[in-house]
C-alpha positions as CSV (number, residue, x, y, z in Angstrom):
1,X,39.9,75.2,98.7
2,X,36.5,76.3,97.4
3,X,33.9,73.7,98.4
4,X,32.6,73.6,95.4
5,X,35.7,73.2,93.2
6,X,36.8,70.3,95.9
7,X,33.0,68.9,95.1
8,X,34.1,69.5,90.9
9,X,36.9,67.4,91.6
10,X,35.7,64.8,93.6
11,X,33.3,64.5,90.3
12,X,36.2,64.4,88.1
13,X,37.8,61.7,89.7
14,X,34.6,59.6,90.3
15,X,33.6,60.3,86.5
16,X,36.9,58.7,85.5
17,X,36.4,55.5,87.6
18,X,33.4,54.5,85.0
19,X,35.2,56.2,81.6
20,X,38.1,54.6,81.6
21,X,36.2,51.1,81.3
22,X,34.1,52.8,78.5
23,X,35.8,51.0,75.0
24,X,37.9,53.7,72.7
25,X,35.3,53.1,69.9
26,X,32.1,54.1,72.2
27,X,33.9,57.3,73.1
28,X,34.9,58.5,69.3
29,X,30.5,58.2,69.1
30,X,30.2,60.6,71.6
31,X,33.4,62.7,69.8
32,X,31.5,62.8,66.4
33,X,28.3,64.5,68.1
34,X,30.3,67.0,69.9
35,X,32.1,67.9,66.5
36,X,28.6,68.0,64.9
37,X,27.5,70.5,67.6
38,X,30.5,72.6,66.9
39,X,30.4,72.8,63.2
40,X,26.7,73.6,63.4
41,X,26.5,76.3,65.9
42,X,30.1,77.8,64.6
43,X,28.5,81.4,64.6
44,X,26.8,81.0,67.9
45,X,30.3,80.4,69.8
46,X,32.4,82.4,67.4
47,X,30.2,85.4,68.8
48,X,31.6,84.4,72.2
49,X,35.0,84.6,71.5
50,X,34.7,87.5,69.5
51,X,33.2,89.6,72.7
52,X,35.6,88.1,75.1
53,X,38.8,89.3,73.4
54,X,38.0,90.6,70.0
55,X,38.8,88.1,67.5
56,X,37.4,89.5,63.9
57,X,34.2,87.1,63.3
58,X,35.6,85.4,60.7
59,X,38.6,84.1,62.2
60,X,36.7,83.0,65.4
61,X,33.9,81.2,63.2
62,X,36.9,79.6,61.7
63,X,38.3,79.1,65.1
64,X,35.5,76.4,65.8
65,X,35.2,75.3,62.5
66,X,39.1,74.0,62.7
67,X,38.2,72.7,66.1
68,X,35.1,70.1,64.2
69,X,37.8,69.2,62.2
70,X,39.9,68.1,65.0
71,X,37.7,66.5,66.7
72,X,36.5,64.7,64.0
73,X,39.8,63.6,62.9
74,X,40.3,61.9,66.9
75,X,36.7,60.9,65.8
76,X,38.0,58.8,63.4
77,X,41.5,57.9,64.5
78,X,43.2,54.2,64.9
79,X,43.5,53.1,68.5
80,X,46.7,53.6,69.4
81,X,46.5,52.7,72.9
82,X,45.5,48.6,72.3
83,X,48.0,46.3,74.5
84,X,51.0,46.0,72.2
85,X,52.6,42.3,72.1
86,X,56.0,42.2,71.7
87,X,58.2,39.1,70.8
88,X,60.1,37.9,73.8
89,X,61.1,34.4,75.2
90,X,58.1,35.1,77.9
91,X,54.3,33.8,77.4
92,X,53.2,37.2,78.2
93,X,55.0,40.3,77.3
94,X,52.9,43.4,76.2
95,X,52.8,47.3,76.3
96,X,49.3,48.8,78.2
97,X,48.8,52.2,77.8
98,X,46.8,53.1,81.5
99,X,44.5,56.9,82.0
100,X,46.4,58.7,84.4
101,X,43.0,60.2,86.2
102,X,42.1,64.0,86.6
103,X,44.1,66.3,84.3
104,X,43.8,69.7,84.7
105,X,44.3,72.2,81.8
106,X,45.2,75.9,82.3
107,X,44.6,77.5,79.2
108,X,45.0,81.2,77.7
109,X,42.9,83.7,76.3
110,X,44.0,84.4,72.7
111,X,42.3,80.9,70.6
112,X,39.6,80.5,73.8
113,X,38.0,77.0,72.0
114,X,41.0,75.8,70.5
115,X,43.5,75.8,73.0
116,X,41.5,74.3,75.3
117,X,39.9,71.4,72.7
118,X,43.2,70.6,71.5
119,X,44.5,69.8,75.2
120,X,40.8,68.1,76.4
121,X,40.0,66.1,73.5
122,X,42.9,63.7,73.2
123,X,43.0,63.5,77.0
124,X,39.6,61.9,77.4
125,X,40.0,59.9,74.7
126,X,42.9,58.0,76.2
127,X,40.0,57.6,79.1
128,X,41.3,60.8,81.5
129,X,38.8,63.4,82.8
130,X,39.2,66.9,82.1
131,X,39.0,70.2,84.8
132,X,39.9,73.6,83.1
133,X,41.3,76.7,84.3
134,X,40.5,79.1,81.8
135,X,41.8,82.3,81.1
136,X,39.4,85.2,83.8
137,X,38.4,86.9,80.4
138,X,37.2,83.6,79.2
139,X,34.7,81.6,81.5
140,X,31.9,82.2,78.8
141,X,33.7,79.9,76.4
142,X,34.9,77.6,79.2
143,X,31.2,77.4,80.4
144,X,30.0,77.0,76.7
145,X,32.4,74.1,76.3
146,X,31.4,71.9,79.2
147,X,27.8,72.4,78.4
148,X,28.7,71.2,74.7
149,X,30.3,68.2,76.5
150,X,27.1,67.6,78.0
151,X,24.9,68.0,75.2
152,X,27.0,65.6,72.7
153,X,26.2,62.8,75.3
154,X,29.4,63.0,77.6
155,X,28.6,61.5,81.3
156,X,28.6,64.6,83.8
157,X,32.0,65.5,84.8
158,X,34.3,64.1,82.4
159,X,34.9,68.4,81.3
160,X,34.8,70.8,83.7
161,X,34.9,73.9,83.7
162,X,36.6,75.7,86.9
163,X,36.1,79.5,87.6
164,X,39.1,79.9,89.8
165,X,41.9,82.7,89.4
166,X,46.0,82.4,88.7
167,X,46.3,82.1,92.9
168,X,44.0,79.0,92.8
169,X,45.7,76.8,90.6
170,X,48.6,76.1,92.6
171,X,46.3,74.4,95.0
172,X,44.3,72.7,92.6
173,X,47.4,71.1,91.1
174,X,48.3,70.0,94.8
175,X,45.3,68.1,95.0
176,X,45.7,64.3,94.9
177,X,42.4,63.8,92.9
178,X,44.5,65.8,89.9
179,X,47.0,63.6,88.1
180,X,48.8,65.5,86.1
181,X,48.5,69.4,84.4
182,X,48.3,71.1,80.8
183,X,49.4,74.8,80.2
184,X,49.9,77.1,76.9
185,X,50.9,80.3,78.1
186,X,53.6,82.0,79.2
187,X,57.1,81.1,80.2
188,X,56.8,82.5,83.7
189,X,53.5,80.5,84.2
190,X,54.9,77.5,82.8
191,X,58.0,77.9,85.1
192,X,55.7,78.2,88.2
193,X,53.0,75.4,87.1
194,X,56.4,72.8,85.9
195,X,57.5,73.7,89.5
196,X,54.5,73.0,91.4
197,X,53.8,69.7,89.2
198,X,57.0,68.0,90.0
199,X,57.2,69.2,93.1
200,X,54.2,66.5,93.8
201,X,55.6,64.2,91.0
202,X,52.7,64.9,88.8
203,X,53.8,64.8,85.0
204,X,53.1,68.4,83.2
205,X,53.1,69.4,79.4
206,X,53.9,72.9,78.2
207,X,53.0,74.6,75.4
208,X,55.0,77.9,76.0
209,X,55.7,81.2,73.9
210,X,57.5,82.1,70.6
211,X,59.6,84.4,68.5
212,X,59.2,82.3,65.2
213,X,61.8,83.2,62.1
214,X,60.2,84.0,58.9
215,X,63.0,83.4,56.8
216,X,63.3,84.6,52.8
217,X,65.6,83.7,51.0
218,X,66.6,84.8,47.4
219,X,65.0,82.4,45.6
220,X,61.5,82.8,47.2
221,X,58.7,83.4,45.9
222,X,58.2,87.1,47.0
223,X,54.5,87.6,46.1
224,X,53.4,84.5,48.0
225,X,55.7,85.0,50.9
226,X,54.6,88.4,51.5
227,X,51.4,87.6,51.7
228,X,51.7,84.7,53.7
229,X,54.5,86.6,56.3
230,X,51.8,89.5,56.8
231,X,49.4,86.9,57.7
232,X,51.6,84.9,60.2
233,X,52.2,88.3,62.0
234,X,48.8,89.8,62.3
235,X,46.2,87.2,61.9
236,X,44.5,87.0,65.7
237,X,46.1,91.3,66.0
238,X,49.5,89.0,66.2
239,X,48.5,87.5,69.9
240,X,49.6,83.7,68.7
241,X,52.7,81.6,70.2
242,X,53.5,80.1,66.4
243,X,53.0,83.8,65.1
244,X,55.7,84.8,62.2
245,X,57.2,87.3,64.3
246,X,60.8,87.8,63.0
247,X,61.1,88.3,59.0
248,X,64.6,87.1,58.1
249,X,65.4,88.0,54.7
250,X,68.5,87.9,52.4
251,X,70.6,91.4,51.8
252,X,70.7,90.7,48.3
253,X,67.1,91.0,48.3
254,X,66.0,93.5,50.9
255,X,65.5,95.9,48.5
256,X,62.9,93.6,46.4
257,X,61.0,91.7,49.3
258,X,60.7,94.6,51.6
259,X,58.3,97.0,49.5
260,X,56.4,93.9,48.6
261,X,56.0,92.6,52.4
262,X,54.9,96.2,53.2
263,X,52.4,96.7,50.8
264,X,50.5,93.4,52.1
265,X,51.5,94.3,55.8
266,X,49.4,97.6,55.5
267,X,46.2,95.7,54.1
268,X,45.6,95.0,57.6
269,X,43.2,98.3,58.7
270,X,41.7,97.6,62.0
271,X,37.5,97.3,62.1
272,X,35.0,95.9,63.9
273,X,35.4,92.9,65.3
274,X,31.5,92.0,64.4
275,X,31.9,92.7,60.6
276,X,32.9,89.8,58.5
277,X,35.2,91.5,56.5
278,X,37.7,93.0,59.2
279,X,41.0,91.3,59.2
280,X,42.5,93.0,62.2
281,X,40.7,94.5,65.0
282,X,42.2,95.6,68.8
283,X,43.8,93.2,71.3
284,X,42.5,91.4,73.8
285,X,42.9,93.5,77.0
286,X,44.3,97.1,77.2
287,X,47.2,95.9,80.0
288,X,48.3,93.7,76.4
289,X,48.7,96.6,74.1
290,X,50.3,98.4,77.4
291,X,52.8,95.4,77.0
292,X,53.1,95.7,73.4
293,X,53.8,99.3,73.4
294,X,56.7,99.2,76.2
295,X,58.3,96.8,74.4
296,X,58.0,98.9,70.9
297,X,59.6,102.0,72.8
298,X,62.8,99.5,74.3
299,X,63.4,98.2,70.8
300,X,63.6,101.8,69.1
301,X,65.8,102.8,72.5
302,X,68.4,100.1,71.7
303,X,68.9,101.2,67.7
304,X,66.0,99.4,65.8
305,X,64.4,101.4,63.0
306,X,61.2,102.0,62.8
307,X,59.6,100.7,58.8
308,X,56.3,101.0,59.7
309,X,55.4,103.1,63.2
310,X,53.6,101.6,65.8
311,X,50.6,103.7,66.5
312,X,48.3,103.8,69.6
313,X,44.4,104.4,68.4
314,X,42.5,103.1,71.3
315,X,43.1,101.8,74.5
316,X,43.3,97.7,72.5
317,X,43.8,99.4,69.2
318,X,47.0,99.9,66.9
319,X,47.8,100.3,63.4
320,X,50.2,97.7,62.6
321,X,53.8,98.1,63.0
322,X,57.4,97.1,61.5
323,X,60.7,97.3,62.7
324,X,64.3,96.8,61.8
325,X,66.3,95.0,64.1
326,X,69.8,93.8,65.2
327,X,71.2,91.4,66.7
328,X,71.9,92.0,70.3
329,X,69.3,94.5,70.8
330,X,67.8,93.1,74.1
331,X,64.1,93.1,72.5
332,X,64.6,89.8,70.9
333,X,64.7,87.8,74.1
334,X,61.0,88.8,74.7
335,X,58.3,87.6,73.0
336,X,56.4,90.1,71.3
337,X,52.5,89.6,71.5
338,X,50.5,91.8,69.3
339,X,50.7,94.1,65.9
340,X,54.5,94.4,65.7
341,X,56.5,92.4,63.6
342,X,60.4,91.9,63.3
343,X,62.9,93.1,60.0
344,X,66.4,91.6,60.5
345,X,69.2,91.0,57.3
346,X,71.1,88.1,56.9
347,X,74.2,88.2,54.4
348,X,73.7,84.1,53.3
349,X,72.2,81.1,54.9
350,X,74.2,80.4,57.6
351,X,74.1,83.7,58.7
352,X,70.1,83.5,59.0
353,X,70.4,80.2,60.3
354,X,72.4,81.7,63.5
355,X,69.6,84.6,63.5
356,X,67.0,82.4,64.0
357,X,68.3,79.8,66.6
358,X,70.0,82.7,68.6
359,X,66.8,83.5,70.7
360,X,65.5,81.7,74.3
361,X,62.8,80.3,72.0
362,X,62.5,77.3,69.6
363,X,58.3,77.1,69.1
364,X,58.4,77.0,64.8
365,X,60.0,79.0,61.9
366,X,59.0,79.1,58.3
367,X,61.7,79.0,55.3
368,X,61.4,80.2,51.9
369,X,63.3,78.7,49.3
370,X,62.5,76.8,46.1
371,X,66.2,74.8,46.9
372,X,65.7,71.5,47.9
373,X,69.4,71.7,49.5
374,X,68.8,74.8,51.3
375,X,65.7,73.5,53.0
376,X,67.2,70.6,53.8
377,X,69.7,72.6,55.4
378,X,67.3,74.8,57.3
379,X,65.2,71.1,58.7
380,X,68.0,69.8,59.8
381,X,69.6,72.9,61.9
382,X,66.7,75.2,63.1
383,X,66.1,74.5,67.0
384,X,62.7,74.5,66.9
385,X,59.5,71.9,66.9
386,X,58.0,72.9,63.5
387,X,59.9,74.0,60.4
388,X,57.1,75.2,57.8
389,X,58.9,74.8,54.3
390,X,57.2,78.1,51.9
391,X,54.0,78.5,53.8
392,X,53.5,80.0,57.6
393,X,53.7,77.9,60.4
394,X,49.9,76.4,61.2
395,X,48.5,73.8,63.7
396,X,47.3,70.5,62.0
397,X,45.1,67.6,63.9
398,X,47.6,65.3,62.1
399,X,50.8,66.6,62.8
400,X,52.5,67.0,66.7
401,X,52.5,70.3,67.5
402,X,55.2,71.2,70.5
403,X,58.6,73.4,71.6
404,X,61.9,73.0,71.8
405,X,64.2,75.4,74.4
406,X,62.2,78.0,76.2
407,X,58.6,77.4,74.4
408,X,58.2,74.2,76.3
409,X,57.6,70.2,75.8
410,X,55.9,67.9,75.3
411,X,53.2,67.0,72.2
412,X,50.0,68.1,70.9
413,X,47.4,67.2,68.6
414,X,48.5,63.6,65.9
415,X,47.7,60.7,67.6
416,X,51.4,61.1,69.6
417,X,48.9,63.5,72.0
418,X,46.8,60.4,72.8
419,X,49.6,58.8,75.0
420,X,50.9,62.2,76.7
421,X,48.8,61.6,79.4
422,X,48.9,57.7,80.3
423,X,51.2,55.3,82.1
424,X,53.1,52.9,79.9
425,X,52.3,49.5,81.7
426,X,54.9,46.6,81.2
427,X,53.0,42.8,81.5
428,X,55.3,40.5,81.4
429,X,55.4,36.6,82.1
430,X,55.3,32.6,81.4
């Protein structure tokens, strides 16, 4: 190992010796500056991620702006980790909720302040220390982010920022300074990271990929779904796990939803990344759009139809494209990750239902139907760890935010994220 990661670690661990002692209340003080910073310099760092993987302006400025409001919301949250007493026939019988140490994050490219906020945040304030493994196209942001740390008032080394590559983290993860790891990425990563983890009985959390439904029913509002289904798939040029990425929609109504989703799906022109205005813009690496474009060519090989084409302007670049797809057709047991977006019929409920559980996947789906019964029907069956009732799946600070199946487990963000990485601690006695 690197002597200067070993030396980062060795920081880490000595770091979380003092924080842990530091009371939950002291450490939301140092939380509300760092959200200040945030929230005041949005377009400083939103500049950053836009040139690291071309996120439109607007959507990274908003990208920050949602992480104040997270941390602000920790800022402010009850302490959920106080000794809980519980009635016994013993003098003494409580519930501690103990740090676990070191946690290393390894976190992707496509939301470069979220993803990695969203993980740290709740981490140190249950009283861990954080070391990050950012994505290789990202060490701008992961170096902004620990000097933000230290400019809100955080003691040196409780965020870290590592430049290592993929090869590196194995070892890091080996080390007996780290305590436990955090990835969002992909399901061959999280396989290999899972592996390495419990291989040295470390406890891991993975936040893995999706193929989310978008499901329509005929009682929908079709103006409002439309629009909200074309943002699902292309806000972020489609490169988001919880992306709407296959539109489920009703036979009897095909013929009424479709020209409507279209319309709104082709508002999305690609532009400059830098002008306010632009809504879509290219991906984040030209080995991505690569990807996306194999993938297009093995769906249309195996029968889907192509709605809107695909179509290649740069070497990141595409205009926008919609499919039509059956079940079977071996595309839907990938995960597609950029401008192309999924048509599939379903005759009646239970046959959309099937459609959307019958993938490797179970991140979140959205369901539109004014019914009451019928989205009853849909919370209670999907397989998946959100179910967005007429609106598109989002992240919320309030609300868990995790997988079922192949897109992983374990829980983010609510204050459920602030005991993912601590030891529950029986005390018991007369």
């Amino acid at each position: 190992m690197q002597k200067n990661i070993q030396n980062k670690l060795k920081t880490a661990d000595k770091a979380f010796h003092d924080w842990k002692k530091i009371p939950f209340g002291e450490r939301q003080k140092l939380l509300k500056k760092l959200a200040k910073i945030l929230k005041n310099n949005s377009e400083k760092y939103a500049k950053i991620i836009t040139g690291e993987m071309n996120k439109p302006i607007s959507q990274s400025i908003a990208e920050v702006e949602k992480c104040a409001l997270m941390i602000d919301y920790y800022a402010k949250a009850s302490n959920v980790l106080k000794p809980e007493k519980i009635e016994t026939e013993f003098r003494i019988s409580e519930i501690h909720y103990v740090p676990k140490g070191v946690i290393l994050g390894v976190m992707p490219w496509n939301f470069p302040f979220w993803q990695v906020l969203r993980f740290a945040v709740p981490s140190i304030l249950a009283g861990n220390t954080v070391v990050l493994k950012h994505a290789s196209i990202c060490f701008g942001s992961g170096n902004s982010i620990e000097k933000i740390f230290l400019e809100a008032g955080f003691p040196k080394g409780i965020f870290q920022n590592l430049e290592i590559g993929h090869d590196e983290v194995k070892e890091v993860l080996e080390n007996p300074m780290v305590k436990a790891v955090s990835l969002t990425g992909s399901e061959k990563a999280g396989a290999e990271v899972a592996s390495t983890a419990g291989k040295n009985i470390k406890k891991s959390l993975l936040e893995l990929g999706g193929s989310d439904a978008f499901i329509v029913l005929d009682d929908a509002d079709f103006e409002n779904a439309a629009e909200s289904g074309a943002k699902a798939r292309l806000q972020n040029c489609g490169q988001a796990c919880n992306a709407g990425k296959r539109f489920i929609i009703q036979k009897n109504v095909e013929k009424e939803f479709l020209p409507v989703f279209v319309k709104e799906y082709q508002k999305y022109v690609p532009g400059n990344p830098l002008k306010k205005e632009t809504k879509i813009a290219g991906m984040a690496r030209p080995d991505l759009a690569d990807e996306l474009e194999k993938q297009y060519r093995k769906a249309i090989k195996f029968g889907a139809e192509i709605i809107l084409p695909l179509e290649r302007i740069s070497d990141i670049g595409f205009i926008p494209g919609l499919i039509k797809v059956k079940a079977g057709n071996p595309i839907l047991e990938e995960e597609l990750f950029g401008p192309l977006g999924m048509v599939m019929i379903a005759k009646n409920d239970k046959e959309a239902l099937e459609m959307a559980n019958d993938i490797p996947f179970g991140l979140s789906n959205s369901v539109w139907t004014k019914d009451k019964k019928r989205q009853q029907f849909f919370i209670e069956n999907l397989d998946s760890g959100t179910v967005s009732i007429n609106k598109e799946t989002s992240s919320d600070p309030r609300l868990p935010f995790g997988g079922a199946k192949s897109s992983g487990y374990g829980v983010e963000l609510s204050l459920l994220a602030l005991k993912e990485f601590v030891t529950v601690k029986t005390v018991v006695g007369n």
